[in-house]
C-alpha positions as CSV (number, residue, x, y, z in Angstrom):
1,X,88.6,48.7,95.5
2,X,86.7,51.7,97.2
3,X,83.6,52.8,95.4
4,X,83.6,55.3,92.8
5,X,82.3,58.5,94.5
6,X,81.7,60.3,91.3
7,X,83.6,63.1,89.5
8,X,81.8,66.1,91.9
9,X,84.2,65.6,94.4
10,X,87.3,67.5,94.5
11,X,89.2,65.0,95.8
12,X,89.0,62.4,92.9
13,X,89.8,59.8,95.5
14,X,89.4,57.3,92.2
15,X,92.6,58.5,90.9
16,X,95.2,55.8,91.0
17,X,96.4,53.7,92.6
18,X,93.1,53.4,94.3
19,X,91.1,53.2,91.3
20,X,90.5,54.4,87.3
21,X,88.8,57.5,86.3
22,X,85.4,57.3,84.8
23,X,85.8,56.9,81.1
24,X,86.9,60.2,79.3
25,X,88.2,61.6,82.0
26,X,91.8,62.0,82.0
27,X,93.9,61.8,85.5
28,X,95.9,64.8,86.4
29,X,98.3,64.6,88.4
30,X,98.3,67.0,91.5
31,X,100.6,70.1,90.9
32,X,103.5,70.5,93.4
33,X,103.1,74.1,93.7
34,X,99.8,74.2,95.1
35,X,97.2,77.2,95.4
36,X,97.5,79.6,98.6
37,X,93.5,79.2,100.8
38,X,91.0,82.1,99.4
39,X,90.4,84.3,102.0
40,X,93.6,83.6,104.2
41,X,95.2,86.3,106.5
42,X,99.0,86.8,105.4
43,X,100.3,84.5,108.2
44,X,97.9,81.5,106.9
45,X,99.1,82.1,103.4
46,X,101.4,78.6,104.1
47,X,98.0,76.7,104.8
48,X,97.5,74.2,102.2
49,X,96.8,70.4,101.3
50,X,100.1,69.5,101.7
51,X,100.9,71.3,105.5
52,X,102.7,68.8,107.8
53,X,104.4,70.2,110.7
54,X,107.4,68.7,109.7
55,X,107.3,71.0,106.4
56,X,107.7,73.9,109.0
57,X,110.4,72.2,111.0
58,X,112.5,71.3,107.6
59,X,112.0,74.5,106.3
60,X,113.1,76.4,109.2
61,X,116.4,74.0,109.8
62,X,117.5,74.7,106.3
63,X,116.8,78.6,106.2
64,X,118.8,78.7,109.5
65,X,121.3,76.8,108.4
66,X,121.8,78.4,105.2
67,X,121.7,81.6,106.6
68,X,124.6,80.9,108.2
69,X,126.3,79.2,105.2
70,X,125.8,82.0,103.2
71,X,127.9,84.3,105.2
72,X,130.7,81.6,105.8
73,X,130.9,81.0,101.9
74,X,131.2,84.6,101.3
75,X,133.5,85.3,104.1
76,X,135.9,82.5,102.5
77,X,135.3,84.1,98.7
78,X,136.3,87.4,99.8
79,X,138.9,86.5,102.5
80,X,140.9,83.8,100.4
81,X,141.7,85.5,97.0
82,X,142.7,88.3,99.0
83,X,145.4,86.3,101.0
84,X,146.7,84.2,98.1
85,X,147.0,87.8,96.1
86,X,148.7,89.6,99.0
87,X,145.5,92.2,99.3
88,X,144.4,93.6,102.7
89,X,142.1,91.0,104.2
90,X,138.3,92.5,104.8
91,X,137.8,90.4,108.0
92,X,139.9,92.3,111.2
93,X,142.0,89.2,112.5
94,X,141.8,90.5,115.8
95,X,137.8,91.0,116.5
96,X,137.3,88.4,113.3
97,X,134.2,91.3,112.2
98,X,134.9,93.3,108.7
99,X,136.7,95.7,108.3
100,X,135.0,99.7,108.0
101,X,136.0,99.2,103.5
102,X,134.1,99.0,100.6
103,X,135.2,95.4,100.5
104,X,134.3,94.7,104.1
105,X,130.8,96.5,103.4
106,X,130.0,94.5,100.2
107,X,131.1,91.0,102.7
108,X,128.8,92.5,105.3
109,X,125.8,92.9,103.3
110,X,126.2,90.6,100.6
111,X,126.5,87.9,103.6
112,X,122.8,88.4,104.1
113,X,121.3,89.4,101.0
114,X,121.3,86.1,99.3
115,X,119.0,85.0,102.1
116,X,116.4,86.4,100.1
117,X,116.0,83.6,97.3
118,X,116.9,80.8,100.0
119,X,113.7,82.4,101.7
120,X,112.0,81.9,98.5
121,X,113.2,78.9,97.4
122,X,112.9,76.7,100.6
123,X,108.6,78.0,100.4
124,X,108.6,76.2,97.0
125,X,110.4,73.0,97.7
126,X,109.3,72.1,101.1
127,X,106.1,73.5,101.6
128,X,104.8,73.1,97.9
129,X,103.5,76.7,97.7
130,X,104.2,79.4,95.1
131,X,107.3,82.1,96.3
132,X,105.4,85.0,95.7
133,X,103.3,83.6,98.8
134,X,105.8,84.9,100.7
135,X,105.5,88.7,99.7
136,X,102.1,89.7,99.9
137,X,98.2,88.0,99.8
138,X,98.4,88.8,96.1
139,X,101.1,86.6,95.7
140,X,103.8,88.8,94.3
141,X,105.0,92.3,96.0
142,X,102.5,95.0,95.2
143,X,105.4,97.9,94.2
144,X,102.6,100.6,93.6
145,X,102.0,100.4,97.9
146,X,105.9,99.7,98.5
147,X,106.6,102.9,96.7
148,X,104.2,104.7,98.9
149,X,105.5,103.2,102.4
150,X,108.6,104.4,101.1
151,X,107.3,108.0,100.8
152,X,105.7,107.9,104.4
153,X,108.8,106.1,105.8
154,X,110.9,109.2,104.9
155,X,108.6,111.2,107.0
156,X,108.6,109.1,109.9
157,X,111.9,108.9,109.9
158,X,112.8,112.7,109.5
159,X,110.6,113.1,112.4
160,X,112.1,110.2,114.4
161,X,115.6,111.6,113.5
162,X,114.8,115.2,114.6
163,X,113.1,114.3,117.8
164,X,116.4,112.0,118.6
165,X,119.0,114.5,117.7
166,X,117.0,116.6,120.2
167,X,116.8,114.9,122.8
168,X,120.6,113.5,122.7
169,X,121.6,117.4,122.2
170,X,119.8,118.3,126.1
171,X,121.6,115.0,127.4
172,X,124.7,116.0,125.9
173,X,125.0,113.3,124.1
174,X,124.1,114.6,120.7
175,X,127.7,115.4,119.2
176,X,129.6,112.9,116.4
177,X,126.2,112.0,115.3
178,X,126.8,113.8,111.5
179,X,130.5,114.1,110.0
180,X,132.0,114.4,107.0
181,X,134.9,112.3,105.7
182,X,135.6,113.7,101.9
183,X,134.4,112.3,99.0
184,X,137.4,109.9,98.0
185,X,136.2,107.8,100.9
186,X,132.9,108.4,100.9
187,X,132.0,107.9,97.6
188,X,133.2,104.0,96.7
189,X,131.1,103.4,100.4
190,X,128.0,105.0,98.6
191,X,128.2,102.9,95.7
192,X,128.2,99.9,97.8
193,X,125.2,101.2,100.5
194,X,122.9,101.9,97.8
195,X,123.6,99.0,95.2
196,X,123.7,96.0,97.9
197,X,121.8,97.7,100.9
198,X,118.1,97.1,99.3
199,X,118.9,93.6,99.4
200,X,120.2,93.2,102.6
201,X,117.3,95.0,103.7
202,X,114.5,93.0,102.2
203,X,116.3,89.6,102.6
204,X,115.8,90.2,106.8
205,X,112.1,91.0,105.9
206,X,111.9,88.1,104.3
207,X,113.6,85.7,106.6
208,X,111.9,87.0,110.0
209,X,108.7,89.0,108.9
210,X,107.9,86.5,106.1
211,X,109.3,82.5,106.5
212,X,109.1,83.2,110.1
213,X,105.4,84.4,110.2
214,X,104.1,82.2,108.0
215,X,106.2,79.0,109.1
216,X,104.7,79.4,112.3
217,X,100.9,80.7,110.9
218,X,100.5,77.2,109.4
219,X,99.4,76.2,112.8
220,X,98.7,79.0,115.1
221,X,95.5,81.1,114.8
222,X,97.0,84.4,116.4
223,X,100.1,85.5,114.9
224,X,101.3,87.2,118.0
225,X,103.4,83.7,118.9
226,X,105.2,84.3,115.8
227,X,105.7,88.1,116.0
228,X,107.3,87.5,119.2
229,X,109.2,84.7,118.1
230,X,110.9,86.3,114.8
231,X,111.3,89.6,116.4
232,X,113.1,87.7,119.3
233,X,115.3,86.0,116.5
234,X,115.6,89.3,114.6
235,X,117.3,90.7,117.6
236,X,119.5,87.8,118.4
237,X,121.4,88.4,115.2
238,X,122.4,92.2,116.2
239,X,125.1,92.5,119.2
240,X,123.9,96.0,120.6
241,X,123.4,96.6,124.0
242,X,120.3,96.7,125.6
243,X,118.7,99.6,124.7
244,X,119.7,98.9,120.8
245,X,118.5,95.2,121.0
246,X,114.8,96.6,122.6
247,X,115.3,99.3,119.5
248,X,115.7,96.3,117.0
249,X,112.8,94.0,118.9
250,X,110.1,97.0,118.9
251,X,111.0,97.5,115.4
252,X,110.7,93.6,114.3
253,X,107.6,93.7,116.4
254,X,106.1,96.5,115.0
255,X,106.9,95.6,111.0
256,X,105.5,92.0,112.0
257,X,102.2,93.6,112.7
258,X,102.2,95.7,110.0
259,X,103.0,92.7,107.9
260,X,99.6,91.1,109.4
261,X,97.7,93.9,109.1
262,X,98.4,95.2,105.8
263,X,99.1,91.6,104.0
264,X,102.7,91.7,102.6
265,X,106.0,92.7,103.1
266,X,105.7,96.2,101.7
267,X,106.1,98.3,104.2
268,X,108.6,96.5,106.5
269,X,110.7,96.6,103.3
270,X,110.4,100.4,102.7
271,X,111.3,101.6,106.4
272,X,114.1,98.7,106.8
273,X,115.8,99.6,103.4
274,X,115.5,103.3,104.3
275,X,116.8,102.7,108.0
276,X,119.7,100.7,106.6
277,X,120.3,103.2,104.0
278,X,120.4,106.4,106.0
279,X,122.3,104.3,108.8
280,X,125.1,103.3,107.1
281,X,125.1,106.6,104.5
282,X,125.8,108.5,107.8
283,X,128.6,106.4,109.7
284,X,130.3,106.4,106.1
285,X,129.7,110.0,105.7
286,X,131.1,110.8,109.1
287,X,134.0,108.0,108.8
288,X,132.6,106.1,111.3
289,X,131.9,102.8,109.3
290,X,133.7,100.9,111.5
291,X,131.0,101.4,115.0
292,X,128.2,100.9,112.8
293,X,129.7,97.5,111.8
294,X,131.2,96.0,115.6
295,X,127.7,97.2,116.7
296,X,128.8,96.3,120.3
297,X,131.6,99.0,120.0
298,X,129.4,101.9,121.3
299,X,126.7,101.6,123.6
300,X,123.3,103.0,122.4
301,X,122.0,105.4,124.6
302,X,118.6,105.1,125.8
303,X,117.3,108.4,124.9
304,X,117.6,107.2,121.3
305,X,114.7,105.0,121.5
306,X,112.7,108.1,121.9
307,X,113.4,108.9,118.6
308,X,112.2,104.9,117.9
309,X,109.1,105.7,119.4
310,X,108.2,108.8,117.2
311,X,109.2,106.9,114.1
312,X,107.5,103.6,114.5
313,X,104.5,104.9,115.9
314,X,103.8,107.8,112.9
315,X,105.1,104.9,110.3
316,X,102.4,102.5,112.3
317,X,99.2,105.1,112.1
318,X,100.3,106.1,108.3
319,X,101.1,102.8,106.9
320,X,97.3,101.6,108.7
321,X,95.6,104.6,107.6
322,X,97.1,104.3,104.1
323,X,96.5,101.2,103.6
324,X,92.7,101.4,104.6
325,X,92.1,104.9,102.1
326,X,93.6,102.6,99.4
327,X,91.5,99.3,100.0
328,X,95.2,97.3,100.2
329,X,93.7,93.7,100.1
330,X,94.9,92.1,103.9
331,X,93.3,88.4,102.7
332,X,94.4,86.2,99.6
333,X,91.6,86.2,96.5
C-alpha cells in the first residue's frame, strides 16, 4: 500500500482502492461533472481532469452523427403522417429538398434546432463538464450582452444590406431582391421564421462555434486550427456556389473569433438569429421561399459579399469595442 501523503493534497491519492482516509475523514467520491480551469480562454473551457483525446473523438462522432439523425427522424415524422393521411408531402420528390410551406419550413428548421441540446448534452456525458460550459466563461449565456449584440447586429446589418442593394443596383443585378406576396401566405411563414428560427440559429452556433472550438481547444493552444476547421464544416453543410460558401466561411470565421475574443456564444447568436430571420422574412415576403431553401437554385453573385464585408467588419469592431467598455469577462472565474 503507497504511503499516506497527507490530507493537503488535492489529490487524496489515499482514497480507495489504494488506501483508507485518515480517521474522520469521510471519502467523496469525485463528481462527474467536473469544474471548468480558472482562468481559461473560451476554447480551453473543455480542459479538465478527465480530458482524453478520445473524449473529443467520441464526442464529435456522436454530434455528427446525430446531427444527421435528427434531420432524418424529422423528415420521416413529417413526411409519413402526411402520406398515410393523403396530405401534400413537405419533401419535393423530385429534388428530395422541402417544399417553399409552412410545413416544409418548420421540417427545415426544426431539422437543426434540436442540435442544440445534443450539443449540450454530449459536453456532459462524455467530457464530464457542466453544459453551460459551452455558452460562455461564465458558464451560462450572459443575455444582458446577447441583448446588446443584437442591438449592434441590426446596425451592421442595415448597413451591410444598404451597401449590397447598392452595389447590385449599379451591376444591374439589384431587382427581385424585396417583394411582396399578401399576407394569407406570408403570415403562417412568419409564425414559423420567428418561433423556430432562434433555434435553428443558435443550435449552428453551438454545434460549430461552440463543440467545435472547444472539442478541438482541449488540445490546441491557438484556436485558429479550430476556427478554420468548424468554419470549413459550417460551410460544407450549405450548397451555395462559391461566392455564397466564401460568404458562409468568412462569417463562421469571423463569429469563431468573436467567440474567442469575447468568451461565449453571444454575439455569433445575435447576428446568426438576425441574419436567418431577415433572410428568410424576405424570400417569404417576396414569395420566393423556395430559392432560399434549394440554396443551389440561384447563384450568389459576388458583389454581394461586399455587403459581407461592411457587415462583419462594423459587427467585428462594435461587438470588440463593446465588449471591452463593458469589461465582458473573456476567461472562466
Amino acid at each position: 500500500m503507497p504511503e499516506n501523503p497527507g490530507p493537503d493534497l488535492p489529490d487524496h491519492s489515499w482514497a480507495p482502492p489504494y488506501g483508507v482516509p485518515p480517521a474522520g475523514v469521510a471519502y467523496q467520491p469525485e463528481p462527474w461533472l467536473l469544474p471548468a480551469p480558472s482562468g481559461a480562454r473560451y476554447d480551453h473551457l473543455a480542459r479538465n481532469s478527465a480530458t482524453r483525446p478520445w473524449r473529443s473523438i467520441v464526442g464529435t462522432l456522436i454530434v455528427a452523427c446525430g446531427f444527421l439523425a435528427i434531420g432524418v427522424v424529422v423528415v420521416l415524422a413529417f413526411t409519413i403522417p402526411a402520406l398515410l393521411l393523403g396530405l401534400p408531402s413537405p419533401i419535393n420528390p423530385k429534388t428530395g429538398g422541402p417544399e417553399p410551406t409552412p410545413v416544409g419550413l418548420t421540417v427545415t428548421l426544426l431539422s437543426i434546432a434540436p442540435a442544440l441540446l445534443l450539443a449540450l448534452g454530449v459536453a456532459a456525458l462524455i467530457q464530464r463538464r457542466r453544459p453551460g460550459t459551452l455558452s460562455s466563461v461564465a458558464g451560462r449565456l450572459r443575455w444582458s450582452w446577447l441583448l446588446t449584440c443584437v442591438a449592434l447586429a441590426v446596425v451592421a446589418m442595415v448597413l451591410g444590406q444598404g451597401v449590397q442593394w447598392l452595389v447590385l443596383s449599379a451591376a444591374g443585378r439589384g431587382g427581385g431582391m424585396f417583394g411582396w406576396t399578401g399576407w394569407d401566405a406570408f403570415l403562417p411563414l412568419l409564425v414559423v421564421i420567428v418561433v423556430l428560427v432562434p433555434f435553428q440559429a443558435a443550435a449552428e452556433e453551438y454545434v460549430f462555434r461552440g463543440w467545435v472550438l472547444q472539442a478541438v481547444g482541449a488540445h490546441l493552444r491557438s484556436p485558429i486550427w479550430a476556427i478554420v476547421l468548424g468554419s470549413a464544416l459550417f460551410a460544407s453543410l450549405h450548397g451555395y456556389s462559391w461566392a455564397g460558401l466564401a460568404d458562409v466561411f468568412a462569417f463562421g470565421a469571423v463569429m469563431a473569433w468573436l467567440t474567442v475574443r469575447t468568451g461565449g456564444l453571444e454575439a455569433g447568436i445575435a447576428l446568426h438569429v438576425l441574419n436567418n430571420l431577415v433572410a428568410f422574412g424576405i424570400s417569404a415576403a417576396a414569395g420566393g421561399l423556395e430559392d432560399a431553401l434549394d440554396q443551389g437554385k440561384t447563384p450568389v453573385p459576388w458583389q454581394a459579399l461586399t455587403g459581407t464585408v461592411v457587415q462583419l467588419g462594423v459587427y467585428a469592431f462594435g461587438v470588440i469595442y463593446l465588449a471591452k467598455k463593458r469589461s465582458i469577462s473573456t476567461v472562466s472565474g
